[in-house]
LOBAKE-312522 format. One record per residue (C-alpha): residue number from 1; x negated, z, y. Coordinates in Angstrom, 1 decimal, m for minus. Each point is the difference from the previous one (the first is absolute). Layout:
[tigu NUM,[X,Z,Y]];
...
***
This chain:
[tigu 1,[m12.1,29.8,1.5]];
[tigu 2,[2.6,m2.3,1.8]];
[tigu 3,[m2.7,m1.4,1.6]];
[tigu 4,[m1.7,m1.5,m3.2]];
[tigu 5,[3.3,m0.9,m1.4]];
[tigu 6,[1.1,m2.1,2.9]];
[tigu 7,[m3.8,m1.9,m0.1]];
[tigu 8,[1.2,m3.0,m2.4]];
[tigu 9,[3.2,m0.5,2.1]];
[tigu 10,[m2.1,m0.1,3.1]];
[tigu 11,[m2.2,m2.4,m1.5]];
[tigu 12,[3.2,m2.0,m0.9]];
[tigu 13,[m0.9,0.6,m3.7]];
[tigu 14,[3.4,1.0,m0.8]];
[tigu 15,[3.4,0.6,1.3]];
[tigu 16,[0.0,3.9,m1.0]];
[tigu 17,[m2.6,2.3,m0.5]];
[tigu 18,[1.5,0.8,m4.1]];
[tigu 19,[m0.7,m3.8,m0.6]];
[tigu 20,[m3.8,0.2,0.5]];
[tigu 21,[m0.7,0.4,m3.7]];
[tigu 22,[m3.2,1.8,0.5]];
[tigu 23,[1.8,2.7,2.1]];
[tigu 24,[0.7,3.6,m0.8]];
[tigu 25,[3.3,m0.9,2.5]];
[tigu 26,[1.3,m2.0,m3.4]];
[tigu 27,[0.0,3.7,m1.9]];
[tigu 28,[1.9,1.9,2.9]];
[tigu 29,[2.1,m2.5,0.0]];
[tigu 30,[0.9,0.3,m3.5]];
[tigu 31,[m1.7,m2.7,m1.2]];
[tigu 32,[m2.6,m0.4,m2.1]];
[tigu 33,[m3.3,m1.3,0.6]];
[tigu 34,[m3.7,m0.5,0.0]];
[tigu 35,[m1.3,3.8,0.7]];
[tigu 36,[0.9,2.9,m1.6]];
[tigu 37,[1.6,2.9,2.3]];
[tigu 38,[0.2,3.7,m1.1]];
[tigu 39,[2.9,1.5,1.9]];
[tigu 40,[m0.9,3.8,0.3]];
***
């Protein structure tokens, strides 16, 4: 999973993986975002 949250910041998309809005990184962050994420 840290692999396809680092993605955008490889790309140099963003600074962080939580600022890539479409991200589910944003909602383990604590953020809130795009995608929905059930925490079981």
């Amino acid at each position: 999973m840290k692999y396809i949250h680092e993605n955008p910041v490889r790309a140099g998309i963003v600074g962080k993986p939580e600022d890539y809005m479409c991200s589910r990184a944003r909602n383990y962050a604590g953020f809130e975002g795009f995608i929905a994420v059930d925490y079981w």
